[in-house]
RONU-682195 format. One record per residue: residue in one letter; z, x, y of N, C-alpha, C in turn. Coordinates in steps of 0.2 Angstrom, whole numbers, padded with zeros to 4 digits, always signed. Layout:
N
aZXYZXYZXY ...
//
This chain:
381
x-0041+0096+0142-0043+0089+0140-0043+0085+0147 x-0047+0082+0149-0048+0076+0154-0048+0070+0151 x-0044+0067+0154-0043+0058+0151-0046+0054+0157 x-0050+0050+0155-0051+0044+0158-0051+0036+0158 x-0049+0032+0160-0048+0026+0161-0056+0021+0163 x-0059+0019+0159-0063+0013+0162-0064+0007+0162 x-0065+0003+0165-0064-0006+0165-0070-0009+0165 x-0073-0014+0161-0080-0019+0161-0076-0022+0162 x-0074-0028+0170-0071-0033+0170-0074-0039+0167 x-0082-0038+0169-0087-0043+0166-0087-0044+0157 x-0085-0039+0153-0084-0040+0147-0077-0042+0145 x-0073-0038+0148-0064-0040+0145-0063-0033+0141 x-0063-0028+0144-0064-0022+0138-0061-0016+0144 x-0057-0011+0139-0058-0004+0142-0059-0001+0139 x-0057+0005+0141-0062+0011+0135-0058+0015+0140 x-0053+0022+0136-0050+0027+0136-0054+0032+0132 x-0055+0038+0138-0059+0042+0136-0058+0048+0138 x-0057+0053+0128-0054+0060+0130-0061+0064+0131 x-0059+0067+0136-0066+0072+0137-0066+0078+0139 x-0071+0083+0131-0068+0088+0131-0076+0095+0133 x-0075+0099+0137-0082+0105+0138-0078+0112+0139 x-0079+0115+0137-0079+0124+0136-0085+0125+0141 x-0082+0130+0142-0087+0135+0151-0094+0136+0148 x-0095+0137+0142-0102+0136+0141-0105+0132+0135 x-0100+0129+0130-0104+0122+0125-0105+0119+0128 x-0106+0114+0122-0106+0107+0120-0100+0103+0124 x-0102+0097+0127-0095+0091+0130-0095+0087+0124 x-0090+0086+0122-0087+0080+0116-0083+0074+0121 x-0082+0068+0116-0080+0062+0121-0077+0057+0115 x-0070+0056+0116-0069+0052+0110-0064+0046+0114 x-0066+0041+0113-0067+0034+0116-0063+0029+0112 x-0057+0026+0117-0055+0021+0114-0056+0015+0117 x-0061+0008+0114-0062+0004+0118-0060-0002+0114 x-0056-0006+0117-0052-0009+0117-0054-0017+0120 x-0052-0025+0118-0053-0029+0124-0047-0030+0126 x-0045-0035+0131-0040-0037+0135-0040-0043+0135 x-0043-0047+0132-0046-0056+0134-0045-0056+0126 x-0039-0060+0124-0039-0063+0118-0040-0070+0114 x-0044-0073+0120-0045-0080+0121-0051-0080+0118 x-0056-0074+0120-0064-0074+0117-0063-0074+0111 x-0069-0079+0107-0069-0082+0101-0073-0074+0096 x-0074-0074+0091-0074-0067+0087-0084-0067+0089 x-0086-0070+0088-0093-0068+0091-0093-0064+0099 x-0090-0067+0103-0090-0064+0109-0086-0056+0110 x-0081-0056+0106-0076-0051+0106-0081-0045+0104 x-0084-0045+0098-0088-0041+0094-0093-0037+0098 x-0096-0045+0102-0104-0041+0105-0100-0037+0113 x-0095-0040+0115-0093-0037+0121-0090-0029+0119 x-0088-0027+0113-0088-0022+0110-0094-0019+0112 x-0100-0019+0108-0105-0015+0106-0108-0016+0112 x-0109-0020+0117-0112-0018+0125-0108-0012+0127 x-0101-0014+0126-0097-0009+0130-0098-0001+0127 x-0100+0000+0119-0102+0007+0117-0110+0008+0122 x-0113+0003+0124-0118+0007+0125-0121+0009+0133 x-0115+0005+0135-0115+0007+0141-0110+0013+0143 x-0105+0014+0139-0102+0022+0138-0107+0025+0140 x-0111+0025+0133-0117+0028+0130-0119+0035+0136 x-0123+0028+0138-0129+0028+0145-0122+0030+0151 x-0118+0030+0154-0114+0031+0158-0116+0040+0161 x-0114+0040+0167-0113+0045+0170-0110+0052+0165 x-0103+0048+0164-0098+0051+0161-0102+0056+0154 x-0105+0052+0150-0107+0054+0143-0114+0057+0143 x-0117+0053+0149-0125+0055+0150-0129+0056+0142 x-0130+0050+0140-0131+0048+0134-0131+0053+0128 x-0125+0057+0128-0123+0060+0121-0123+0056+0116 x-0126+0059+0108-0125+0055+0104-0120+0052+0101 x-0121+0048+0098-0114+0043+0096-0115+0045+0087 x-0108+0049+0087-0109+0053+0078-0103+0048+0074 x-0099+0045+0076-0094+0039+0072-0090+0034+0074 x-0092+0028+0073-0087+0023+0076-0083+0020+0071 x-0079+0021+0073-0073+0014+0067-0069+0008+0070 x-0071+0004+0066-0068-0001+0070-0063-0004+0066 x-0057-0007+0071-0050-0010+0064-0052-0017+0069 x-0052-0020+0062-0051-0027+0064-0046-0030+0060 x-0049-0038+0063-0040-0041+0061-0043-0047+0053 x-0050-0048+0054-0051-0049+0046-0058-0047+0043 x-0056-0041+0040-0064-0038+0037-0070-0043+0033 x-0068-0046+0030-0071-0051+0026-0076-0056+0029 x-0071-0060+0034-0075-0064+0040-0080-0063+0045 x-0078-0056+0046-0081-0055+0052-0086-0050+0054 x-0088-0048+0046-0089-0044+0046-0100-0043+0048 x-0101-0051+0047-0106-0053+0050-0108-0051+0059 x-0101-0050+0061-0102-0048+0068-0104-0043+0070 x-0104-0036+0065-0104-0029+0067-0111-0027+0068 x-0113-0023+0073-0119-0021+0072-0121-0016+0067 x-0126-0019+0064-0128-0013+0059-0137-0013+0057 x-0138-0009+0065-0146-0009+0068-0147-0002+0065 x-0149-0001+0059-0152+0004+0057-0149+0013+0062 x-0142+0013+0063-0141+0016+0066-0140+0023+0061 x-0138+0028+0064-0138+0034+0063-0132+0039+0063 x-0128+0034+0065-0118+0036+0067-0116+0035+0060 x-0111+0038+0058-0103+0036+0054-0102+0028+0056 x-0100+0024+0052-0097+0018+0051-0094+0017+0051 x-0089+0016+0051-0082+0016+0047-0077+0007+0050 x-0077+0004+0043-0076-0002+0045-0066-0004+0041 x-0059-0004+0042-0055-0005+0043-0053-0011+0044 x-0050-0015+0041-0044-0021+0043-0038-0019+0044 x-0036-0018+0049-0030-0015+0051-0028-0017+0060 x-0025-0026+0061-0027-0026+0065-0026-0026+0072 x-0028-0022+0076-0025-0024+0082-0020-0025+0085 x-0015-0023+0088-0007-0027+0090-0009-0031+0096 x-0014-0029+0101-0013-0031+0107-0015-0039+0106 x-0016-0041+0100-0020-0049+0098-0027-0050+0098 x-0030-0045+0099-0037-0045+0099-0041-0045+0094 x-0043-0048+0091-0050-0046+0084-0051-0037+0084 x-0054-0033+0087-0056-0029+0086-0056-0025+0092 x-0055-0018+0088-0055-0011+0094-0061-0007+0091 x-0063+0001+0094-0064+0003+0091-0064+0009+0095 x-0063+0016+0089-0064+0025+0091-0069+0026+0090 x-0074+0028+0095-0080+0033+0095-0080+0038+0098 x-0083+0041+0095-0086+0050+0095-0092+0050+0097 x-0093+0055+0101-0099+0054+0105-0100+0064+0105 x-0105+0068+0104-0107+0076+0107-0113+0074+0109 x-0112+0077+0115-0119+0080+0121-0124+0085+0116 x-0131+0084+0117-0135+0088+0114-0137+0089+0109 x-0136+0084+0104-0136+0085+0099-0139+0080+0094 x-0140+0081+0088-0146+0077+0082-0141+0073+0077 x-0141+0068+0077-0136+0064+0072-0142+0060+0067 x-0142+0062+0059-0146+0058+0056-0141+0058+0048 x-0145+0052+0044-0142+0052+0038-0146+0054+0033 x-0143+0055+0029-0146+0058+0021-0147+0055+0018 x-0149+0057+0013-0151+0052+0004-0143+0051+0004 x-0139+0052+0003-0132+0049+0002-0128+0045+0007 x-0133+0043+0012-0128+0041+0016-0124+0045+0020 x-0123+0051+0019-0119+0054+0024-0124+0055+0032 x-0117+0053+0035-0119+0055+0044-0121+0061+0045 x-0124+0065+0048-0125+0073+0046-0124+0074+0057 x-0120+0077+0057-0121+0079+0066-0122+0089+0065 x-0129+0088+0068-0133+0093+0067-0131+0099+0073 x-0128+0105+0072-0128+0107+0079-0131+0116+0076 x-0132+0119+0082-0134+0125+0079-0132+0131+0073 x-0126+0129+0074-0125+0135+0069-0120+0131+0061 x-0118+0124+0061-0114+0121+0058-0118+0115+0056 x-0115+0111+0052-0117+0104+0050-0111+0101+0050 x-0110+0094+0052-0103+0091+0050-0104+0087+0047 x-0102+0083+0044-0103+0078+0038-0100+0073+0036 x-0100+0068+0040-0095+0062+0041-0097+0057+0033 x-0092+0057+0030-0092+0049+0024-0091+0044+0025 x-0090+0037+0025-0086+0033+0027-0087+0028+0024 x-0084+0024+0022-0084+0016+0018-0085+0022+0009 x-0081+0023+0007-0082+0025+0001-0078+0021-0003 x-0081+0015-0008-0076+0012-0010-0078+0011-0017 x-0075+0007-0023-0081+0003-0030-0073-0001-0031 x-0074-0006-0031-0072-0012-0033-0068-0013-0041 x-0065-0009-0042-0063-0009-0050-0057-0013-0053 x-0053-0015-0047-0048-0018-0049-0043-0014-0050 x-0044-0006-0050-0038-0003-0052-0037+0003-0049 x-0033+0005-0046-0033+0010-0038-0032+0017-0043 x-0031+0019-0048-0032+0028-0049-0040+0025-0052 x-0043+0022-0054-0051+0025-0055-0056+0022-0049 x-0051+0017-0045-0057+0017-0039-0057+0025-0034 x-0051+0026-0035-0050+0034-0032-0053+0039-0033 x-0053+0040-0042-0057+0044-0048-0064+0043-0044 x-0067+0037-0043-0074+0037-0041-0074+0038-0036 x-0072+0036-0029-0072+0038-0024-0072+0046-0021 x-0068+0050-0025-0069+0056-0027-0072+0061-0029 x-0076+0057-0034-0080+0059-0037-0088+0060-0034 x-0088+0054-0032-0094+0051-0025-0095+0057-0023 x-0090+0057-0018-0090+0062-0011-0090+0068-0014 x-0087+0071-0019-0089+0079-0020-0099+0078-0024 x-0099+0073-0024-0107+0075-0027-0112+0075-0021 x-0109+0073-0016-0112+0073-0007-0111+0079-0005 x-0106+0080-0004-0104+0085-0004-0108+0093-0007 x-0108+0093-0015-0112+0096-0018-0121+0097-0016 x-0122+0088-0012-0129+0093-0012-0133+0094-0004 x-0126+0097+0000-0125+0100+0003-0123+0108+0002 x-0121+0109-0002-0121+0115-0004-0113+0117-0001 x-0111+0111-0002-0101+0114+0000-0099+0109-0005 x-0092+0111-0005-0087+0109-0009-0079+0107-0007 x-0077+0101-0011-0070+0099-0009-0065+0104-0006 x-0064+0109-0008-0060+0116-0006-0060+0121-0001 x-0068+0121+0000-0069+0126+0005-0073+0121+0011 x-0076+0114+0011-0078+0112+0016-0074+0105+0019 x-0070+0102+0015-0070+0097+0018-0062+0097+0024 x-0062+0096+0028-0057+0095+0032-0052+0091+0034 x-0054+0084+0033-0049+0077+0035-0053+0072+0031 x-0046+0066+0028-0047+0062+0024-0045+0056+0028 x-0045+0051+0026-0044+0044+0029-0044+0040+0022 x-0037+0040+0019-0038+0034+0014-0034+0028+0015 x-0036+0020+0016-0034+0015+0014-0031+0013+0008 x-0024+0009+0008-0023+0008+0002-0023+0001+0003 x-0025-0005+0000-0026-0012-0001-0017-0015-0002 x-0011-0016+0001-0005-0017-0003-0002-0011-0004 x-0002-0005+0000+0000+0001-0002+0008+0001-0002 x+0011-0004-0002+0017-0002-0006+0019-0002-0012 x+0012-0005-0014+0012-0007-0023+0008-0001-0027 x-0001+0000-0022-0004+0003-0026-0004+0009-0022 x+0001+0012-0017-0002+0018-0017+0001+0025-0021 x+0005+0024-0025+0007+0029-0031+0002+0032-0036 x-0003+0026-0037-0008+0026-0043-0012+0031-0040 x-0017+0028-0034-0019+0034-0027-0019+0041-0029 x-0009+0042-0026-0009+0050-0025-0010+0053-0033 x-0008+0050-0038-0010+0054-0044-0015+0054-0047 x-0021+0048-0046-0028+0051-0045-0031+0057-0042 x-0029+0056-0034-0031+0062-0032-0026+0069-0031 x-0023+0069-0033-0020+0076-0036-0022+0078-0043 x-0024+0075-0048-0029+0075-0054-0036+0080-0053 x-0038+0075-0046-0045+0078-0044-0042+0085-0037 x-0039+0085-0037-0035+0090-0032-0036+0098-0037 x-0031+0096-0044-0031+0102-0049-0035+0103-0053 x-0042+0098-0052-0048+0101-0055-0052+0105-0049 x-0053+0103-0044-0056+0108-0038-0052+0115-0036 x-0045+0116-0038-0043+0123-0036-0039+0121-0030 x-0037+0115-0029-0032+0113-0022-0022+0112-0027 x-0019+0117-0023-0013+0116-0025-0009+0119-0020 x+0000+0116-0021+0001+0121-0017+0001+0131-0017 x-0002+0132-0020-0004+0138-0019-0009+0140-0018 x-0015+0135-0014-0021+0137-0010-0021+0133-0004 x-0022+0125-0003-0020+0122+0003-0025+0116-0001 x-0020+0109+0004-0021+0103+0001-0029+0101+0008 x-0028+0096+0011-0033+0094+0015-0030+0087+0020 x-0030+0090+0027-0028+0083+0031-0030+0077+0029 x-0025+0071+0032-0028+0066+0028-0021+0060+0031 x-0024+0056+0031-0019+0049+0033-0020+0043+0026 x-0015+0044+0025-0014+0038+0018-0012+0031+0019 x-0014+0027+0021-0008+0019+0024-0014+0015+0020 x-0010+0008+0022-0014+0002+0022-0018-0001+0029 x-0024-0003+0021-0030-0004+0024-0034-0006+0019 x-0039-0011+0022-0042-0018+0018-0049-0017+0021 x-0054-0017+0012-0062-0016+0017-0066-0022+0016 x-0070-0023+0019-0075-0030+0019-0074-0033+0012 x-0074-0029+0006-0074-0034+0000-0066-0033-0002 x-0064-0039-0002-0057-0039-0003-0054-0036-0010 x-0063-0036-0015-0058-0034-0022-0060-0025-0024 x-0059-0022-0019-0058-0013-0018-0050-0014-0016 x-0046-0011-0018-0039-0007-0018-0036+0000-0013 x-0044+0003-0015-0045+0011-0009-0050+0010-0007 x-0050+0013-0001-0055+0015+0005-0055+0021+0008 x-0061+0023+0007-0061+0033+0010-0065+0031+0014 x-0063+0037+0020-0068+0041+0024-0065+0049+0024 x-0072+0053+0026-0070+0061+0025-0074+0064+0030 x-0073+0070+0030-0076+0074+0036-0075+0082+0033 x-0081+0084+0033-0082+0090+0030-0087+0093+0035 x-0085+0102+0035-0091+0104+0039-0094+0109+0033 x-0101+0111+0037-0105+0114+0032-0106+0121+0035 x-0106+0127+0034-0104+0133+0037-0097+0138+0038 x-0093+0134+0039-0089+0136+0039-0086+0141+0034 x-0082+0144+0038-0079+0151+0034-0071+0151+0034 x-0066+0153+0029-0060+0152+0029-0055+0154+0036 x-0059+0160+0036-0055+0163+0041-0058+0158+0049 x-0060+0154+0049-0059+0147+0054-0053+0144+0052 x-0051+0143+0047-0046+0137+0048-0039+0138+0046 x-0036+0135+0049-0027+0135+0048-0022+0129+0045 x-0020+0130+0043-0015+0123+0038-0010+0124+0043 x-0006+0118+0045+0000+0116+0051+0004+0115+0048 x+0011+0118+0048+0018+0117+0043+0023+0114+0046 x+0022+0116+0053+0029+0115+0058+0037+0114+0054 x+0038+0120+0048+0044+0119+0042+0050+0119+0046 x+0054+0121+0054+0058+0116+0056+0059+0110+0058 x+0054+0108+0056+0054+0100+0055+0052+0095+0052 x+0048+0098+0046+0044+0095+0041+0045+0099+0036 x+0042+0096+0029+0043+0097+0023+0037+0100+0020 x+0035+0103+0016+0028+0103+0013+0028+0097+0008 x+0025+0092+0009+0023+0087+0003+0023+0086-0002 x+0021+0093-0006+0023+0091-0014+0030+0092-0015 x+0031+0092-0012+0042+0090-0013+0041+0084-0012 x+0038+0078-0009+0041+0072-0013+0031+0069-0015 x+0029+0071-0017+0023+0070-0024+0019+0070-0021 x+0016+0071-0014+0008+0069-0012+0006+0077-0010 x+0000+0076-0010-0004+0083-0006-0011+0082-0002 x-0008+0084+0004-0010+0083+0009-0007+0088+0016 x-0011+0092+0019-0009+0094+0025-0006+0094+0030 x+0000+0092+0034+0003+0090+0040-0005+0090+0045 x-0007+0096+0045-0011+0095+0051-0016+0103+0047 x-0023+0104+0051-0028+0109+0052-0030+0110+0058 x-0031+0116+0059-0034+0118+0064-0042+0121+0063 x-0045+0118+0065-0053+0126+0066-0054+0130+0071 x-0057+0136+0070-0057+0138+0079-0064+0139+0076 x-0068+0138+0081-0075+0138+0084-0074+0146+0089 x-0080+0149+0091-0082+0154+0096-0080+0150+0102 x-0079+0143+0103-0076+0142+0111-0072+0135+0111 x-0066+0134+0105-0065+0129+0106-0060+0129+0098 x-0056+0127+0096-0051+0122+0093-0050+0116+0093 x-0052+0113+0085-0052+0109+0085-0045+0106+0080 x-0041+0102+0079-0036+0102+0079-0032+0094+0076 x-0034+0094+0067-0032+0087+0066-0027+0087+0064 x-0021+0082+0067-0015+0078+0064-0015+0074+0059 x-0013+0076+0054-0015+0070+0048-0009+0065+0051 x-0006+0060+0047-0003+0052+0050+0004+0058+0048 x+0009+0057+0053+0015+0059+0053+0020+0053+0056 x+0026+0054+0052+0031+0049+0053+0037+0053+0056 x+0043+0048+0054+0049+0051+0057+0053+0053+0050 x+0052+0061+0050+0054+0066+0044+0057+0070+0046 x+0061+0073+0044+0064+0080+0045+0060+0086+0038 x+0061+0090+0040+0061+0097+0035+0064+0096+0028 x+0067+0091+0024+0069+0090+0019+0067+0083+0015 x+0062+0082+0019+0059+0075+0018+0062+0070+0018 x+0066+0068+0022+0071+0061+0022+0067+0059+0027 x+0069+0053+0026+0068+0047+0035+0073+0048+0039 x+0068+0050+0047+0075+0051+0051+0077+0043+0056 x+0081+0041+0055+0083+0036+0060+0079+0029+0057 x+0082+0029+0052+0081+0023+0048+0082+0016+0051 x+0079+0013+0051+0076+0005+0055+0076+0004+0062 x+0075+0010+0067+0078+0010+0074+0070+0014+0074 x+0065+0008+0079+0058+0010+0077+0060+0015+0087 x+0063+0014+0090+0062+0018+0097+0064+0025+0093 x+0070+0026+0092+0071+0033+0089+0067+0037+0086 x+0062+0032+0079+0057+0035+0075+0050+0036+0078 x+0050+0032+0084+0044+0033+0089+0045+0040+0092 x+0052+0042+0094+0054+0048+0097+0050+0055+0093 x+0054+0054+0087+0053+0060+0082+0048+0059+0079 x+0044+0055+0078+0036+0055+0076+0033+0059+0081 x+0033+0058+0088+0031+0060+0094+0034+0067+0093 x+0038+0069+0092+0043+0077+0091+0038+0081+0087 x+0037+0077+0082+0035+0081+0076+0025+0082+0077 x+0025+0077+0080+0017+0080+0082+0015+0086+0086 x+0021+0084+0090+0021+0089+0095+0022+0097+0094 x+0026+0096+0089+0027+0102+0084+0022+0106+0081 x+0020+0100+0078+0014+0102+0075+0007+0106+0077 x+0005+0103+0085+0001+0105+0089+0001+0114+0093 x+0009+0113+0093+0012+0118+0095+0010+0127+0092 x+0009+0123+0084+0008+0128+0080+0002+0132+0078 x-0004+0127+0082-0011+0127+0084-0010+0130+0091 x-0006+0132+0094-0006+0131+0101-0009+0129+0108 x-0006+0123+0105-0009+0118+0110-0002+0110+0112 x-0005+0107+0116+0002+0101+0118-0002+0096+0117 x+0000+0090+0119+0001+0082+0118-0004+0085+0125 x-0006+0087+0128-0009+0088+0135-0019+0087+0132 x-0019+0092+0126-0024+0092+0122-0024+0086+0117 x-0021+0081+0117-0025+0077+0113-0029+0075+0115 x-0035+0072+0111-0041+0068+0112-0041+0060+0113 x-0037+0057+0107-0035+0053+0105-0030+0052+0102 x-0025+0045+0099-0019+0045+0096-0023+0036+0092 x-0021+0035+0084-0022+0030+0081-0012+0030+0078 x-0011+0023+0082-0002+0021+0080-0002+0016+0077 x+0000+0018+0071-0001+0013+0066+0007+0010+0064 x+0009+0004+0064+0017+0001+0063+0016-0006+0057 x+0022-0005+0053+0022-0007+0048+0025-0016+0049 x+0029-0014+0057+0031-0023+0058+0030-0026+0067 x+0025-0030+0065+0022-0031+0072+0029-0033+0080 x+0032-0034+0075+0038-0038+0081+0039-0028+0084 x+0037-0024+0082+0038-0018+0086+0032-0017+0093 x+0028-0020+0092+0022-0018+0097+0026-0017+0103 x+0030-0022+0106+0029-0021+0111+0035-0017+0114 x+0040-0015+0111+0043-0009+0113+0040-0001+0111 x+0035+0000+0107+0031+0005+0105+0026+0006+0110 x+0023-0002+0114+0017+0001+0119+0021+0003+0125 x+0028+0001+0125+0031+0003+0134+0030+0008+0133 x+0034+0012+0128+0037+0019+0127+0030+0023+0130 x+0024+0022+0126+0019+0026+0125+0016+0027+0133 x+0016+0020+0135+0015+0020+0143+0018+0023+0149 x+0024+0022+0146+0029+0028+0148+0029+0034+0150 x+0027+0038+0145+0027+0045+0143+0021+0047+0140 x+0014+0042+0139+0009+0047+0138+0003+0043+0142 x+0005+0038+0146-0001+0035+0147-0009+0034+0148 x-0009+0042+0148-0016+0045+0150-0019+0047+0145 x-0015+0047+0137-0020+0047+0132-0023+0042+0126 x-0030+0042+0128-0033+0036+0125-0029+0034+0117 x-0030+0027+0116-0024+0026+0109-0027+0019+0108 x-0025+0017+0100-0024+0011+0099-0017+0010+0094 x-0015+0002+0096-0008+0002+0092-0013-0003+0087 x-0011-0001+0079-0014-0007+0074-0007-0007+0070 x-0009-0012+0065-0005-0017+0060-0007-0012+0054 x-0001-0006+0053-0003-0004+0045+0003-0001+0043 x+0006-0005+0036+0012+0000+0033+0011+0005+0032 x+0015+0009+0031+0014+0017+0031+0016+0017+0023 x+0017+0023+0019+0018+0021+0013+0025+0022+0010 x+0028+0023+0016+0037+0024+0010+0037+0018+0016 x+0041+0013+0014+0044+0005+0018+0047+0007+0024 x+0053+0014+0025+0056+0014+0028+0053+0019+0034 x+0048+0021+0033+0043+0024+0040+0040+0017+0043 x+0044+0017+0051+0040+0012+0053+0036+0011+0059 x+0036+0019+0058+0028+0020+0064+0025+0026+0060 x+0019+0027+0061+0015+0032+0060+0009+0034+0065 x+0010+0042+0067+0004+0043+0073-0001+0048+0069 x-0008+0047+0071-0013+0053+0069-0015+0054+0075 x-0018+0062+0075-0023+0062+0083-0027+0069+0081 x-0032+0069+0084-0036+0077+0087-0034+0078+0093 x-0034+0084+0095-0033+0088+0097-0041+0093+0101 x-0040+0096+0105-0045+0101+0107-0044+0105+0112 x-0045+0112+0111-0043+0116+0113-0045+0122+0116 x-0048+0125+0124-0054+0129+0123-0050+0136+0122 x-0055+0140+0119-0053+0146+0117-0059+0151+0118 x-0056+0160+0116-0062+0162+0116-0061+0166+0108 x-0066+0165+0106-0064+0168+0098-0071+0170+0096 x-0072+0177+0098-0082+0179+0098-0085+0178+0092 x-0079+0180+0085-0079+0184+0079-0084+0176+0076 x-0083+0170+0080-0085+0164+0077-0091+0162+0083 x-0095+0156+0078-0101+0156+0081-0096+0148+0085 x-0102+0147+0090-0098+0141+0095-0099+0135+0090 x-0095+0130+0094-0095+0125+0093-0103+0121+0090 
//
C-alpha cells in the first residue's frame, strides 16, 4: 500500500490517500479529505470539500478513476444538509452526523477504481461494475418509526429485497455493514435484537458466520430515524473467497456478550485481498474492557487488536488503506491525534465524535485493508 499526502492550500483541505495496484489489475484509492481552516463558514467548508474530490478526481494520481462511495460525517446533518452535492451522481452517498474532532464541519472517505462503470439501479443501489464481479454499495437506509427494532426490521428487510433482485442474498453476499444508532446507549440493545431476529431467519448464527459491521452513534439528516445503514455486498462471489477474522488470543466471539457480527472478513480475489475491520475496541478474549478510563492505554490495545486481526488475513497496519476513529469524549482528541501521528502517520484517517456502544469503550477503530496476492483458483479483482 502506498500512502500519500496532499495539500490545496487555496481551499484549506488535505486529502490522505491509500493507493492500491497489483502487477496487473485495477488501482483502487481511498481518500481522506479533510479541511484545516475552521474559521470557513459551512457553505464554504462544503464546496471546498467537493472541488477537492474533483480535483483528486482528475489528478495525476487517480487519473480520473471512478468515484464508487463518498461519506461524509458532519458535525450537523439536519442543517447542512443543503450544502451536499447531490448532482444526479452515480456514487454511494452515504451522509453521517458524527462530527469531526479537528472542529471542522465536515470530512469525508472516498473510494475511487480505475477503469471502471459505476451506475445505480431501480433500488437505488450503487452498482460498481467490474468484469467478473458486481459490488453493491447501500447507504442511507433508514424509515422514521420512532422505534429502533422495526426501523431496523425495515431496514433489513429493504436491503435483502435489493439485495434479492440481484440475485444474492444476506448470507452468502453481503460483506460489511455500517449501522448508526441515534442515542446508542439507550437504543442500541433494541438494534441488536432486531437484527439477530433477521440474522436467524436468513441462516446467520454462530454456527455459519455473522457479517462485518461497525454499530456506534450516529444521526441521519431527519432527526426522527433512530437507525442508519449502509451495506456492501458483492455479487459473484463464492464462499471459498472469504474468511471470518477471530484473532481468539485477544478477542471474544460476540455472541458471548449478545451481538453478532464479525471481528473482521477477508476476500481474496485472483490478485488481491481485500480485508474489512469491523469497529474494534479495547477488549480482551473474554470480552471485558481492557484499561478502563485510561483512553492512551485503550488506544494502545485497540491498535493491538486490529493489528491482530490483520495479521490473521496476513497482512500489517503497513496494508491499511484507511482508518475511521471514532471517541466517545471529545476532551480525548488530542491525545489520540499525537499518538496516531506518532506511530501511524502515513496512514490516511479521520478522528469523529461517536460513542461506541458499551460507555466504557472509549475509542473505537474500523479500516480496510489491501493486500496483493496470487490466488489463480479466483477470478481478479
Amino acid at each position: 500500500m502506498r500512502h500519500i499526502t496532499i495539500e490545496w492550500e487555496d481551499l484549506s483541505v488535505n486529502a490522505g490517500v491509500g493507493c492500491f495496484s497489483s502487477k496487473e489489475g485495477t488501482a483502487e484509492f481511498h481518500a481522506i479529505i479533510e479541511l484545516n481552516d475552521k474559521s470557513l463558514n459551512a457553505e464554504t467548508q462544503y464546496g471546498n470539500i467537493e472541488t477537492a474530490i474533483e480535483r483528486l478526481k482528475q489528478s495525476d494520481i487517480l487519473n480520473d478513476a471512478a468515484l464508487v462511495l463518498k461519506r461524509y460525517f458532519v458535525s450537523d446533518a439536519t442543517n447542512q444538509d443543503l450544502f451536499l452535492n447531490k448532482n444526479n451522481s452515480t456514487e454511494a452517498v452515504s451522509i453521517v452526523q458524527q462530527p469531526p474532532l479537528n472542529g471542522t464541519k465536515v470530512s469525508v472517505w472516498a473510494y475511487f477504481v480505475a477503469d471502471s462503470e459505476v451506475y445505480i439501479d431501480n433500488f437505488g443501489t450503487s452498482v460498481l461494475k467490474r468484469p467478473y464481479f458486481k459490488h453493491l454499495y447501500n447507504t442511507q437506509l433508514q424509515k422514521p418509526l420512532k422505534d429502533e427494532y422495526l426501523e431496523t426490521e425495515y431496514i433489513f428487510n429493504t436491503y435483502m429485497e435489493s439485495l434479492y433482485s440481484h440475485g444474492c442474498t444476506l448470507k452468502d453476499n453481503c460483506i460489511r455493514t455500517w449501522i448508526y444508532v441515534q442515542g446508542v446507549d439507550v437504543h442500541y440493545a433494541e438494534m441488536v435484537k432486531a437484527r439477530i431476529a433477521c440474522f436467524n431467519r436468513e441462516g446467520l448464527n454462530k454456527e455459519t458466520h455473522y457479517i462485518a459491521s461497525t454499530g456506534i452513534e450516529g444521526k441521519y439528516i431527519n432527526p426522527q430515524s433512530l437507525v442508519l445503514m449502509d451495506a456492501y455486498a458483492v455479487k459473484g462471489i463464492a464462499q471459498e473467497q472469504i474468511k471470518y477474522l477471530h484473532a481468539p488470543t485477544h478477542l471474544n466471539p460476540t455472541h458471548e456478550y449478545g451481538v453478532t457480527f464479525e471481528r473482521g472478513t477477508s476476500v481474496d480475489y485472483g490478485d488481491r485481498r481485500h480485508i474489512f475491520i469491523s469497529g474494534t475496541a479495547s477488549i480482551d478474549n473474554k470480552g471485558e474492557i481492557v484499561y478502563p478510563k485510561d483512553i492512551r492505554k485503550q488506544t494502545e490495545r485497540t491498535i493491538e487488536n486490529v493489528s491482530v486481526l490483520l495479521a490473521e488475513a496476513d497482512a500489517t497496519m503497513n496494508d491499511i488503506a484507511y482508518m475511521i476513529v471514532y471517541l466517545r469524549d471529545t476532551a480525548d482528541y488530542e491525545i489520540v491525534c499525537e499518538h496516531l501521528a506518532q506511530h501511524y502517520a502515513d496512514i490516511p484517517k479521520v478522528i469523529v465524535w461517536a460513542p461506541v456502544c458499551r460507555p466504557g469503550w472509549l475509542i473505537e477503530i474500523e479500516c480496510i485493508a489491501i493486500k496483493e496476492i496470487e490466488a489463480t483458483q479466483f477470478e481478479k479483482f
